[in-house]
C-alpha positions in Angstrom: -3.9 -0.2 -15.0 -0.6 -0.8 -16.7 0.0 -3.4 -19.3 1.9 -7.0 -17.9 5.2 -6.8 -19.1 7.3 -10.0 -20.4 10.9 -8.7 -19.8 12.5 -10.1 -17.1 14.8 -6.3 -16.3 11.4 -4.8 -17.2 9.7 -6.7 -14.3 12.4 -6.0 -12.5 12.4 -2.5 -12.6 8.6 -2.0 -12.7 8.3 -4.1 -9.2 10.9 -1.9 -7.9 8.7 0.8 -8.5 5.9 -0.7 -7.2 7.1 -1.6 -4.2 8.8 2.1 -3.0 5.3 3.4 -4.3 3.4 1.2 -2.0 6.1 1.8 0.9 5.7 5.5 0.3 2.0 5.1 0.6 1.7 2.8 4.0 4.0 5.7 5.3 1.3 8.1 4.5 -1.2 5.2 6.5 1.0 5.8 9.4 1.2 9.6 9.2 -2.8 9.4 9.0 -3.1 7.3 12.1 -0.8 9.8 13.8 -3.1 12.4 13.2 -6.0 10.4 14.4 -4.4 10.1 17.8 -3.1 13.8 18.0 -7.1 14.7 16.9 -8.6 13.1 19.9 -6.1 15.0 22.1 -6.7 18.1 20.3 -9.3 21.1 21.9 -12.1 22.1 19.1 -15.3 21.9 18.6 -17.1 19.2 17.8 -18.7 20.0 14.4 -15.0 20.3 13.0 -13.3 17.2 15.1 -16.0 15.0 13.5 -15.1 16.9 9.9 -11.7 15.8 9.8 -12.1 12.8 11.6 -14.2 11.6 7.5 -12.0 13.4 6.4 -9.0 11.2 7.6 -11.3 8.1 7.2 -11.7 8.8 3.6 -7.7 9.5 2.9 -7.0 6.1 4.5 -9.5 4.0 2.6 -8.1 5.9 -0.2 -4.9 4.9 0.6 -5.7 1.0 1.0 -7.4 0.8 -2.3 -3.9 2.4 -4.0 -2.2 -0.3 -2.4 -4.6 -2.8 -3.6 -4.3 -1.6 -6.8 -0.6 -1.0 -7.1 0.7 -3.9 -5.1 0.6 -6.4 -8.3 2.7 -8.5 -10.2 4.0 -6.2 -13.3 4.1 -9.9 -15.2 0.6 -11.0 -14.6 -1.0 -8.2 -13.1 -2.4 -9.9 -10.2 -2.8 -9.4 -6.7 0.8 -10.2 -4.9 -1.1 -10.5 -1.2 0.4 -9.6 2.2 3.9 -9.7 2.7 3.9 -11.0 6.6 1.4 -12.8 8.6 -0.1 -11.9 12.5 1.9 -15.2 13.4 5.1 -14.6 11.6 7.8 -12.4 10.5 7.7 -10.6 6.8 8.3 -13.0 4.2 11.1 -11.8 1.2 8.9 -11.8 -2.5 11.1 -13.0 -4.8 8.8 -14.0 -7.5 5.3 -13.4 -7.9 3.3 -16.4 -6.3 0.9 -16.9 -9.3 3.0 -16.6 -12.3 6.2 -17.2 -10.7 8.0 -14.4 -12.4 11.0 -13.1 -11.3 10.7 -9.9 -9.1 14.5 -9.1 -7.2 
């Protein structure tokens, strides 16, 4: 885990980071899930549909705990939670909601 940083450009920069890592990474949760559905469809035996299908299980939990661990605060290093709620739209993260350091 990186070190918290105490610059303001540095924390800046760093979250900026962050954040197109963990955008590149729920892409590659939505690619995964793709594949899941194209797998049912998909004619093969059964031995080596249930193979990929831990396979695939196993890259997406993967996937979740690099979010987990990469979607922090580079100030405080702690958790910076979900960005949008099942009853509302995405919220903008301008500063961390612990530490209140700035982030944009």
């Amino acid at each position: 885990m990186e070190t918290a940083l105490t610059s303001g450009t540095d924390t800046k920069a760093e979250f900026a980071r962050r954040r197109k890592s963990r955008n590149v990474a729920t892409l590659g949760l939505a690619v995964l899930l793709v594949a899941m559905v194209l797998m049912e469809n998909a004619t093969m035996s059964r031995t080596l549909a249930l193979s990929v299908l831990a396979v695939l299980i196993v890259l997406m939990l993967a996937d979740f705990v690099y979010i987990f661990r990469v979607w922090r605060c580079p100030a405080c290093d702690r958790f910076l939670g979900a960005q949008s709620t099942a009853f509302g739209p995405a919220r903008r993260l301008d500063s961390c909601p612990k530490c209140k350091a700035e982030l944009v």
